[in-house]
C-alpha positions as CSV (number, residue, x, y, z in Angstrom):
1,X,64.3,14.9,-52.1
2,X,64.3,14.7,-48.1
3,X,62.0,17.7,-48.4
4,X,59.9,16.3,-50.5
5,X,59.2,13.5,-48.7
6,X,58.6,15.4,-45.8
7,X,56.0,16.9,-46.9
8,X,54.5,13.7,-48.7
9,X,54.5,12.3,-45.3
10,X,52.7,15.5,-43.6
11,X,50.5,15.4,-46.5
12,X,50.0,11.4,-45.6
13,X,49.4,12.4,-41.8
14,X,47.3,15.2,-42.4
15,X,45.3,13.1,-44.6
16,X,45.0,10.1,-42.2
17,X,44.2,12.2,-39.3
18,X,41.4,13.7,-41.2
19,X,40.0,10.6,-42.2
20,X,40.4,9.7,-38.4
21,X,38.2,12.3,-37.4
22,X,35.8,11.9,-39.8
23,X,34.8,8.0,-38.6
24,X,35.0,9.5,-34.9
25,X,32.7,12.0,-36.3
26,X,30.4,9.9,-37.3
27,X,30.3,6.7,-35.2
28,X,30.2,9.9,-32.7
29,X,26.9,11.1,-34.8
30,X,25.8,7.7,-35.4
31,X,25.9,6.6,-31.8
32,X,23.8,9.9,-30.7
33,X,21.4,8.8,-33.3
34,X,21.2,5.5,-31.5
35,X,20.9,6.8,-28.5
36,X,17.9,9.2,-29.4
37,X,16.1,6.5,-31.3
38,X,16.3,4.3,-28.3
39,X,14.9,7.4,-25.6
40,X,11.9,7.7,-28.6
41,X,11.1,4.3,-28.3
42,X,11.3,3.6,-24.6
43,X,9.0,7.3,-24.2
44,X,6.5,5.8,-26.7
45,X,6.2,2.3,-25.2
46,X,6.0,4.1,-21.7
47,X,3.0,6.3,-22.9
48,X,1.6,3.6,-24.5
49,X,1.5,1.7,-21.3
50,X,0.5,4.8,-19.3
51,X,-2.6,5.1,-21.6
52,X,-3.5,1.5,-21.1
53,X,-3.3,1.9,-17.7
54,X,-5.5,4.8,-17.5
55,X,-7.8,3.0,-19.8
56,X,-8.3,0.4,-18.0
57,X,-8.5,2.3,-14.4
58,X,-11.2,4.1,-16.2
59,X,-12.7,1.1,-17.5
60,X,-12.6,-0.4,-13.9
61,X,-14.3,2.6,-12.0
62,X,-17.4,2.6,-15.0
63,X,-18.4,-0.9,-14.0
64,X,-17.4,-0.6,-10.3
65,X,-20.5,2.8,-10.7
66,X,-22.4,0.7,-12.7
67,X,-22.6,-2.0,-10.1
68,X,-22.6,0.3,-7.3
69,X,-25.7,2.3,-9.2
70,X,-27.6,-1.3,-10.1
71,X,-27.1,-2.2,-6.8
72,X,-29.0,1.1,-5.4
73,X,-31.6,1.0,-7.9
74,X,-32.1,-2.8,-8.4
75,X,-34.0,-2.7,-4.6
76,X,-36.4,0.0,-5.6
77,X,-36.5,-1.6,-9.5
78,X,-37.5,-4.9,-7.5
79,X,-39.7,-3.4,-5.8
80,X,-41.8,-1.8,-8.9
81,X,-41.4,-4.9,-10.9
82,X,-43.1,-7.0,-7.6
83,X,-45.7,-4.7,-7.7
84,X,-46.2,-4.8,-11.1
85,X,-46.2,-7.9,-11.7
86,X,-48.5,-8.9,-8.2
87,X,-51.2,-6.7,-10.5
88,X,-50.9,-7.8,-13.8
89,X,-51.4,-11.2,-12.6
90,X,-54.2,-9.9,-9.8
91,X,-55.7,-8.4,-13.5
92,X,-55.3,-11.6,-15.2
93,X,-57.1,-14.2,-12.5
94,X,-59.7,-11.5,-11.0
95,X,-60.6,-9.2,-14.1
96,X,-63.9,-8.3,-12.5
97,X,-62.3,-6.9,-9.4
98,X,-59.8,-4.9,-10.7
99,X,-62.8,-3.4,-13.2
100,X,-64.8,-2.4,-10.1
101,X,-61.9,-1.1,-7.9
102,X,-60.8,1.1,-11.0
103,X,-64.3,2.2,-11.1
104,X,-64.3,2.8,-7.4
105,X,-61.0,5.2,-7.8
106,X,-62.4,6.8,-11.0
107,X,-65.3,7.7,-9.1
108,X,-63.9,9.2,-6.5
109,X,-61.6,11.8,-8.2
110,X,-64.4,12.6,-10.4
């Protein structure tokens, strides 16, 4: 009889100490799962950021060249629409002038 419930109670103990180690198991698994999840996230939202950041660096220089490039051009673009419009209007008020002095150049490279 004693025997017997020595080994009821080793059976008991075994069987406890392998539930035991199954939860540590897995709140040991589960908590590395966690843990991973977590790393994933934070390494997604850090890209993310990253690529918003470069986006908008990007985004920053294109206008900065753009302005730098209107600003070069817009003097000799000034200068070309003046002139053009000083002889569309010169062609508007003094037709008759403009005829000869286009006659005059024609002439001469003919």
């Amino acid at each position: 009889d004693e025997e017997l419930q020595r080994q009821l109670m080793i059976r008991r103990l075994l069987i406890v100490s392998a539930i035991s180690l199954a939860v540590f198991l897995l709140v040991f698994l589960l908590y590395r799962a966690i843990k991973k999840e977590i790393a994933r996230r934070r390494r997604l939202r850090e890209e993310e950021l990253a690529a918003q950041q470069q986006l908008m660096r990007e985004a920053a220089l294109r206008v900065a060249d753009e302005g730098a490039a209107e600003v070069e051009l817009s003097v000799d673009e000034k200068a070309r629409r003046e002139m053009l419009e000083n002889a569309i209007n010169l062609a508007r008020e003094k037709p008759d002038q403009v005829a000869k002095l286009l006659r005059t150049w024609l002439a001469d490279e003919g």
